[in-house]
DRENVEX-934328 format. One line per 8 residues: their letters; for each residue x, y, z of N, C-alpha, C. Coordinates in steps of 0.2 Angstrom, whole numbers, plus 2048, in hexadecimal, padded with zeros to 3 digits. Layout:
<recs>
A = X Y Z X Y Z X Y Z | ...;
</recs>
This chain:
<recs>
XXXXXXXX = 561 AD0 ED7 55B AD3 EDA 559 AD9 ED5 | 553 ADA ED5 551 ADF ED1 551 AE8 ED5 | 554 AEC ED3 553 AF5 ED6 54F AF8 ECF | 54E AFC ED2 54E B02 ECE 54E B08 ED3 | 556 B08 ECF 559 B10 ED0 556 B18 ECD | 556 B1C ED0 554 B21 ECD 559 B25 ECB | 558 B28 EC7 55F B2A EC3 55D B33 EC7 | 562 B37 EC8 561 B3E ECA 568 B42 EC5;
XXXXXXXX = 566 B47 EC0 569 B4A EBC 56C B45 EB6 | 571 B45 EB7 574 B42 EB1 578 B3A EB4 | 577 B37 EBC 57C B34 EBE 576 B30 EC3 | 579 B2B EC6 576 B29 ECD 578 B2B ED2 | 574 B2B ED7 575 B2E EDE 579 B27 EE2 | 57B B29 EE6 580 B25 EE9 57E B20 EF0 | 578 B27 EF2 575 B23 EF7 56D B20 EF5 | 56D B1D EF0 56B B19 EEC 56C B12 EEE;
XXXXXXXX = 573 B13 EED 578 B0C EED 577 B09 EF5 | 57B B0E EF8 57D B0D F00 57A B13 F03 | 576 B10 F06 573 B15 F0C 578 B14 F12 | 577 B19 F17 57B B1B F1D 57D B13 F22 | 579 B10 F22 579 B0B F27 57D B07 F25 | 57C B04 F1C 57C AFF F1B 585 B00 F18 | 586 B05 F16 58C B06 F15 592 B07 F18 | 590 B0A F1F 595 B08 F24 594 B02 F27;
XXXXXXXX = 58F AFD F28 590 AF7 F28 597 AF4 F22 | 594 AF5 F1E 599 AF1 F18 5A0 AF4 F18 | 5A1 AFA F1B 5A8 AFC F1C 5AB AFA F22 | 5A6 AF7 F27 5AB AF5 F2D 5AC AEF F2C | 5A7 AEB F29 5A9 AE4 F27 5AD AE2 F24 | 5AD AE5 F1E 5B4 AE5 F19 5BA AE6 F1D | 5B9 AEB F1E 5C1 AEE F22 5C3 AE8 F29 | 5BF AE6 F2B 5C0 AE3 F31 5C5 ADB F2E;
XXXXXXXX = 5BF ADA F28 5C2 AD3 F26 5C8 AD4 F23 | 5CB ADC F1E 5D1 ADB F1C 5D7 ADA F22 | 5D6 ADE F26 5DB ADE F2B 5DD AD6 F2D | 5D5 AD2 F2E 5D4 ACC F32 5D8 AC7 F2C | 5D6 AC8 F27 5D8 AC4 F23 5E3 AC4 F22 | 5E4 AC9 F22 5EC ACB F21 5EE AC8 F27 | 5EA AC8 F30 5EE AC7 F33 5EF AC1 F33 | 5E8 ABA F31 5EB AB5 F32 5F2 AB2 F2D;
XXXXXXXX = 5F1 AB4 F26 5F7 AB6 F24 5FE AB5 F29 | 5FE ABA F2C 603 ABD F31 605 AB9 F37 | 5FF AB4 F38 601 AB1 F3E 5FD AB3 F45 | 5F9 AB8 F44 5F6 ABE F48 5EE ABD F4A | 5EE AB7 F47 5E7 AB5 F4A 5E4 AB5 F4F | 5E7 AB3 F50 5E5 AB3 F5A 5E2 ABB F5C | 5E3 AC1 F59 5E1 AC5 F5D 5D8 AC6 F5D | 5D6 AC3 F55 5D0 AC1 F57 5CD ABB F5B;
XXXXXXXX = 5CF AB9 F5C 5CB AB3 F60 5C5 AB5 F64 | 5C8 ABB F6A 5C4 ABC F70 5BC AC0 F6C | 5BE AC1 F65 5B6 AC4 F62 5B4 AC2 F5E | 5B4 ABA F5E 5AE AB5 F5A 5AC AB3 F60 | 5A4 AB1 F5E 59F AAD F63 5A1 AA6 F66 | 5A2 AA7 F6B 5A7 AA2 F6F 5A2 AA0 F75 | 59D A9C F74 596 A9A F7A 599 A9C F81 | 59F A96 F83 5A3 A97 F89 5A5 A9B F8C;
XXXXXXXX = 5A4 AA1 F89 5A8 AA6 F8A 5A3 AAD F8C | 59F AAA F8A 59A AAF F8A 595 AAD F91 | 593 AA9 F92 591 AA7 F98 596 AA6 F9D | 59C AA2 F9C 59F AA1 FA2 5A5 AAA FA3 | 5A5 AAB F9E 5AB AB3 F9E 5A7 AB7 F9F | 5A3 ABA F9D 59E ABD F9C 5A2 AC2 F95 | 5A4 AC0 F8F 5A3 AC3 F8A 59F AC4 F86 | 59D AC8 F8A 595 ACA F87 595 ACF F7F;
XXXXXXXX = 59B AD4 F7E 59F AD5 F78 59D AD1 F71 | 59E AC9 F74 59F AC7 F6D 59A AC5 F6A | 593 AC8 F6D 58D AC6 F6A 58C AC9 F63 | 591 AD1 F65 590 AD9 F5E 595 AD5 F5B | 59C AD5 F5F 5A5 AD5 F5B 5A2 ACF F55 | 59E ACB F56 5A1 AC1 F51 59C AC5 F4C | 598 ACA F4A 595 ACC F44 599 AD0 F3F | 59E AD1 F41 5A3 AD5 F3F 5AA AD0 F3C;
XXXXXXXX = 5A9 ACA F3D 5AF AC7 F3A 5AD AC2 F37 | 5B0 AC1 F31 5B0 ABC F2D 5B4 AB6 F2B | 5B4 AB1 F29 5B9 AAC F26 5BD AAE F20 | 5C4 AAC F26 5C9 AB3 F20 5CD AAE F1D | 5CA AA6 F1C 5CC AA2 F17 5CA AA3 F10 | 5C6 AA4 F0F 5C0 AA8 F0B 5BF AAD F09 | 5BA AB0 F03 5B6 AB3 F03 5B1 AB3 F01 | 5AE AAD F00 5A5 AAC F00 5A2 AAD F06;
XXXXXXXX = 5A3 AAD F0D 59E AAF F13 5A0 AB6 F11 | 5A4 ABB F11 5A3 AC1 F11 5A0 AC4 F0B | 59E AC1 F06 59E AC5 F01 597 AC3 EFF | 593 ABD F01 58D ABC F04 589 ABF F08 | 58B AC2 F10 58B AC6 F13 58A ACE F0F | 58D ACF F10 590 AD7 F0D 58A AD8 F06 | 58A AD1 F02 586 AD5 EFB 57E AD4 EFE | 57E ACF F03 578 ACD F05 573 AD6 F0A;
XXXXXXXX = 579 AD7 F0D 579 ADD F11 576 AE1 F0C | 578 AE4 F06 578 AE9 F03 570 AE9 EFF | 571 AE3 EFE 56B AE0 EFB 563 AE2 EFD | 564 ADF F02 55B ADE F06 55E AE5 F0B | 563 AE6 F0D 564 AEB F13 561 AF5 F11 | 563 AF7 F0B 562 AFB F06 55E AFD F09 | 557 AF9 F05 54F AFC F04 54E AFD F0C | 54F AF8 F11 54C AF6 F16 54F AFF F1A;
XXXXXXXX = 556 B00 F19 556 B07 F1E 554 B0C F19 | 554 B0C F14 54F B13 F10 549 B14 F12 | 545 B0D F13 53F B0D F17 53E B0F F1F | 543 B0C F21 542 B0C F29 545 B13 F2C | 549 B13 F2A 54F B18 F2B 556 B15 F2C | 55B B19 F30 561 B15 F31 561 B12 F39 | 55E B15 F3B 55F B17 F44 559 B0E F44 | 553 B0D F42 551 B08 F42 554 B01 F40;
XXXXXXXX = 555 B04 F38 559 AFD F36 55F AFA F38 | 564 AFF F3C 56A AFA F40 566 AF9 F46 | 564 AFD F4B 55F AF8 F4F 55C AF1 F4E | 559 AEF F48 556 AEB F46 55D AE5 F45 | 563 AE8 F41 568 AE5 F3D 56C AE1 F46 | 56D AE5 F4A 571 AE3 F52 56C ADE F54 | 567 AE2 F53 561 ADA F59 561 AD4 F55 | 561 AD3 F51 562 ACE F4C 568 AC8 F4B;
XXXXXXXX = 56D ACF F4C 575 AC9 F4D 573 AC9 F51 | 573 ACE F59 573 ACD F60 572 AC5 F62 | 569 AC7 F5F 565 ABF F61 568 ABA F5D | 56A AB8 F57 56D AB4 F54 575 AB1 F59 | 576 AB5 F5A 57C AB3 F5F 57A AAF F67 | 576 AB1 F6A 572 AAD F6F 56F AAA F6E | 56C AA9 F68 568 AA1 F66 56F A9C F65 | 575 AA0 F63 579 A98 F5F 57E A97 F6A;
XXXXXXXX = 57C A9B F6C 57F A9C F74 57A A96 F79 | 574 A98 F77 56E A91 F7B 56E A8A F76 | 570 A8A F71 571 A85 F6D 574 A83 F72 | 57B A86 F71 582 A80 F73 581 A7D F78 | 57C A82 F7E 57D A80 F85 578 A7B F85 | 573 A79 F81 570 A74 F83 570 A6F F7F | 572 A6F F79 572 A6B F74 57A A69 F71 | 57E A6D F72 585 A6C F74 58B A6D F78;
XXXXXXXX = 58B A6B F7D 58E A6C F81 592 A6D F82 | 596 A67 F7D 59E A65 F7D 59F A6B F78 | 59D A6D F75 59F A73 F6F 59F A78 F70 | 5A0 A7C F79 5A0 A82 F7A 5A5 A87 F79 | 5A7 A83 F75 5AF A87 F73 5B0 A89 F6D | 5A7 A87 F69 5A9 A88 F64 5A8 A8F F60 | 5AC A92 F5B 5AD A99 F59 5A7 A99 F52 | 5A3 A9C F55 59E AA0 F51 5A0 AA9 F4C;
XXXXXXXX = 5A2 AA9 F47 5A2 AAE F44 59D AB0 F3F | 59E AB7 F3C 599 AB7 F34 58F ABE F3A | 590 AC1 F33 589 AC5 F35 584 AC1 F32 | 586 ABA F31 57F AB9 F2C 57A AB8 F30 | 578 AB9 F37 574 AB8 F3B 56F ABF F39 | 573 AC4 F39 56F AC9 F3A 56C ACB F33 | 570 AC8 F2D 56E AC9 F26 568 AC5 F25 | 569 AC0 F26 562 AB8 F27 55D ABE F29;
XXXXXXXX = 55E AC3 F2F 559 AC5 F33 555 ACB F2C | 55D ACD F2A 558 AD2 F24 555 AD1 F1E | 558 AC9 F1C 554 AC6 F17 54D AC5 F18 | 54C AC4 F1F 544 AC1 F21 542 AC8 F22 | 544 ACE F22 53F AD3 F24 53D AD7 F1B | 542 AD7 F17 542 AD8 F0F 53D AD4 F0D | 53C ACC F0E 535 AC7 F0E 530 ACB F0F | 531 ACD F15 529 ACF F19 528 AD6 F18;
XXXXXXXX = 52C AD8 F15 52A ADF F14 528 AE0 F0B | 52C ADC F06 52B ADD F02 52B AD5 EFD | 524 AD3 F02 525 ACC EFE 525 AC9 EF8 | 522 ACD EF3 522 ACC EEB 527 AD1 EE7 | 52C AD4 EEB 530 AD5 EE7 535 AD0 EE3 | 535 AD0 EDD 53B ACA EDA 542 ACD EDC | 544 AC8 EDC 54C AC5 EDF 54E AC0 ED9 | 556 AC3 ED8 559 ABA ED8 55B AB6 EDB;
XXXXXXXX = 558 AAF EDA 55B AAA EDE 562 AA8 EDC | 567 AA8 EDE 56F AA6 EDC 570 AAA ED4 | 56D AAF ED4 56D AB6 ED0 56B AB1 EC8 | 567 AAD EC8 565 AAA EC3 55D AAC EC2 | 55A AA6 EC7 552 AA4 EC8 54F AAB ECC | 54A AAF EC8 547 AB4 ECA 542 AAF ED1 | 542 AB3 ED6 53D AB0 EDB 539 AB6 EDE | 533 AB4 EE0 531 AB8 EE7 534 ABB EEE;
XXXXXXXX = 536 AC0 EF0 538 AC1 EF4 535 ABB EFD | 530 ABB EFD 52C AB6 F02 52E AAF F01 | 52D AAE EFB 530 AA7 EF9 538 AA5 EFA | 53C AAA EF8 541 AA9 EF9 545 AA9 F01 | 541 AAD F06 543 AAC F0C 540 AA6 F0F | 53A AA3 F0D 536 A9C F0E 53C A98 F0F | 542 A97 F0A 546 A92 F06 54B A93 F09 | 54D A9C F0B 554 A9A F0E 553 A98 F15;
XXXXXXXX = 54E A99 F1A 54C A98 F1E 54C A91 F20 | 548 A8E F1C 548 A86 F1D 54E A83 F1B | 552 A85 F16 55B A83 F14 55E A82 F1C | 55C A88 F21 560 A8B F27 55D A85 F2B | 557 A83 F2C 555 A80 F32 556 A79 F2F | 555 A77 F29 557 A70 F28 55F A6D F2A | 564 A74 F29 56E A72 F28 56F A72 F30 | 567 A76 F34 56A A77 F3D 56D A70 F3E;
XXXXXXXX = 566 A6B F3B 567 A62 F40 56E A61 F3D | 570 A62 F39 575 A5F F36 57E A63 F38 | 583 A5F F38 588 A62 F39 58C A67 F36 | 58F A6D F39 592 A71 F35 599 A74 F38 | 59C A74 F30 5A3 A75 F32 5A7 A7C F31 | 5A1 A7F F2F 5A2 A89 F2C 5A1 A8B F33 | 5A5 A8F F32 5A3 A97 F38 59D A9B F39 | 598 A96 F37 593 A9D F38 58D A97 F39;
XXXXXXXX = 58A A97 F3E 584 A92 F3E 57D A92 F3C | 57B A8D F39 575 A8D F38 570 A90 F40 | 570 A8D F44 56B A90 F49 56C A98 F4B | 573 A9B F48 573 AA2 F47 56D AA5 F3F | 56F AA1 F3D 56A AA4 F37 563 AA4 F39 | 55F A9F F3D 55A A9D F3E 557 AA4 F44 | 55E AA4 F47 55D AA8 F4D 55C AB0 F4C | 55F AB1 F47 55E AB8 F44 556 ABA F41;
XXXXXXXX = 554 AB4 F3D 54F AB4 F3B 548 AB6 F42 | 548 AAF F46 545 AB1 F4D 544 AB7 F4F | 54A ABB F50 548 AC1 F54 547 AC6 F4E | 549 AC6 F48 547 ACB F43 53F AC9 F44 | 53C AC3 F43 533 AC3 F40 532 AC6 F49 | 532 AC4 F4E 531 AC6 F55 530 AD0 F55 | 538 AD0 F52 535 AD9 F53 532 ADB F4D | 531 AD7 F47 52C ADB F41 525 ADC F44;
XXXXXXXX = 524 AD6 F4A 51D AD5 F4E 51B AD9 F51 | 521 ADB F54 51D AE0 F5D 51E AE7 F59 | 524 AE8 F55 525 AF0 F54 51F AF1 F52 | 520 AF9 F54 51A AFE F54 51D B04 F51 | 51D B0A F4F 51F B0E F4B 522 B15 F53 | 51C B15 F55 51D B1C F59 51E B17 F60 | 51F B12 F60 522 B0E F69 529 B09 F69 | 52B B09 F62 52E B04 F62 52F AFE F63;
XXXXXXXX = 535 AFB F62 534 AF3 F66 52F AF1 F6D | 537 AF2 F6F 534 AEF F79 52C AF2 F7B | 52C AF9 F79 525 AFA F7C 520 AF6 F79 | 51F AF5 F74 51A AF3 F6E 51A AEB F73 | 51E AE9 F75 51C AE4 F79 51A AE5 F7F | 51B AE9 F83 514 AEB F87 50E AED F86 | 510 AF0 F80 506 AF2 F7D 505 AEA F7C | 508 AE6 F78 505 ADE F76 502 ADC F7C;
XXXXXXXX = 504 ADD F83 502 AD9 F89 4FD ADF F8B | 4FB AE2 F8A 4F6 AE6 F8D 4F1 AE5 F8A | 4F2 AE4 F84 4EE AE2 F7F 4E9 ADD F81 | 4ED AD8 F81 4ED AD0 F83 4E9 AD0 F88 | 4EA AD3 F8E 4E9 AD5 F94 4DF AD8 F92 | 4E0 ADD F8F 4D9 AE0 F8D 4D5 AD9 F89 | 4D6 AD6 F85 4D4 AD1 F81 4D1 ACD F87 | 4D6 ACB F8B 4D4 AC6 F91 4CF AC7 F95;
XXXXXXXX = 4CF ACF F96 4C9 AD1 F9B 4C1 AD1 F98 | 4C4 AD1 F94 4BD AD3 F8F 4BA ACC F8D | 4BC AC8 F8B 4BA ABF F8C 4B7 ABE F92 | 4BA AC1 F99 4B8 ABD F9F 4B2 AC2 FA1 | 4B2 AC8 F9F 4AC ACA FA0 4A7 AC8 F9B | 4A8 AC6 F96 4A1 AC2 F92 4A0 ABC F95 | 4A5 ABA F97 4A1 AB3 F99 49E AB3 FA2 | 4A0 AB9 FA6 49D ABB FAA 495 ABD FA9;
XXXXXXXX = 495 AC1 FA3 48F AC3 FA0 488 ABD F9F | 48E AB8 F9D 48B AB2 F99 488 AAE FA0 | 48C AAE FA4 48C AAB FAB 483 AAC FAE | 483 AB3 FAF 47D AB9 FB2 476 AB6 FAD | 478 AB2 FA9 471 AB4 FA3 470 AB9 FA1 | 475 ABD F9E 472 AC4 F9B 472 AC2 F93 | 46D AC3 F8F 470 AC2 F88 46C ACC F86 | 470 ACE F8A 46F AD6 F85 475 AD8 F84;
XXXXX = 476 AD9 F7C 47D AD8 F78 47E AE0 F7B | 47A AE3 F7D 47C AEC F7E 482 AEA F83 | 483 AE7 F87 48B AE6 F8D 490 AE4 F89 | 48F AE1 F82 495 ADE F80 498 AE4 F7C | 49E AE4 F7D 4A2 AEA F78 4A5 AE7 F72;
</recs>
């Protein structure tokens, strides 16, 4: 992906690099994985269990926890989901909170995994049942959600694709988006679900829609229904109008 840094004195500025948000994101992840990775090592696994997305557990126990804890752990078989995650974060996450601020951009970054997590919770319950035990890990729900806002905010910036192919910012989330809804139908044996990718995405375009600058989220969807509300009245009074015989455009607003 393409930057352009500004250089200040003789050196780069640091919070250039990593802005507030984005930086202690990457330092509880990392840190969370190294611990998490040593302890399977050690035989010590078990102590995460209770904080990967676990559908059954969440509906029937009410751990409702593991909606936040499972964006926070990673496959400590490995390191491509974290290190995907992690550079993905830094990547599209960067610009998005220099723009927003910080205080918005984790807002944006929790609703994202949040809703990501409940979308792969209503999957299982209706479309897999027998699999409600199954352990969902990995933030890439809430990353998908950032990659889709980096699109829509900055859709002709170049990117590279698999750090080769210069692409379109808008194009490029086109692609991973469809990659994510075409691998849902099909089986998968990694920690981290496609319907969570998808789901991240959903609620990221959903709030890029209603947010409002000075109302924020939730309200801005009260204003959409008042709105709505207003639109609808104003229709029924023209076709009231229409109803009367009146063709004097002076009543229509």
């Amino acid at each position: 992906m393409a930057y352009r840094i500004k250089a200040r004195g003789s050196g780069f500025s640091y919070s250039e690099f990593f802005s507030t948000g984005v930086k202690w994101l990457l330092v509880s992840n990392i840190t969370l994985f190294v611990i998490y990775y040593f302890s399977v090592i050690g035989g010590y696994a078990w102590l995460f269990h209770p904080f990967g997305l676990i559908p059954q557990d969440v509906v029937y126990h009410l751990s409702i926890w593991q909606l936040v804890s499972y964006m926070f752990l990673h496959d400590p078989q490995g390191f491509g989901h974290i290190l995907f995650n992690m550079l993905a974060l830094w990547m599209f996450g960067s610009d998005l909170e220099q723009l927003w601020g910080t205080r918005r951009f984790l807002n944006y970054y929790f609703l994202c995994g949040i809703g990501a997590g409940l979308c792969v919770v209503i999957a299982n319950l209706i479309f897999n049942g027998d699999q409600l035990n199954t352990r969902t890990i990995g933030a890439s729900g809430a990353i998908y959600g950032l990659l889709l806002a980096f699109g829509m905010t900055y859709p002709d910036r170049q990117i590279l694709m698999s750090f080769l192919f210069p692409i379109k910012a808008k194009y490029f989330v086109m692609i991973m988006g469809a990659i994510a809804f075409m691998s849902s139908f099909g089986g998968s044996g990694s920690g981290v679900s496609n319907v969570a990718h998808l789901g991240g995405m959903l609620f990221g375009y959903v709030y890029l829609k209603t947010y409002r600058p000075r109302q924020g989220f939730l309200p801005s969807l009260g204003s959409w229904y008042q709105d709505y509300k207003l639109q609808r009245a104003k229709k029924k009074f023209k076709v009231y109008l229409k109803k009367r015989g009146s063709g004097d455009d002076r009543w229509v607003n």
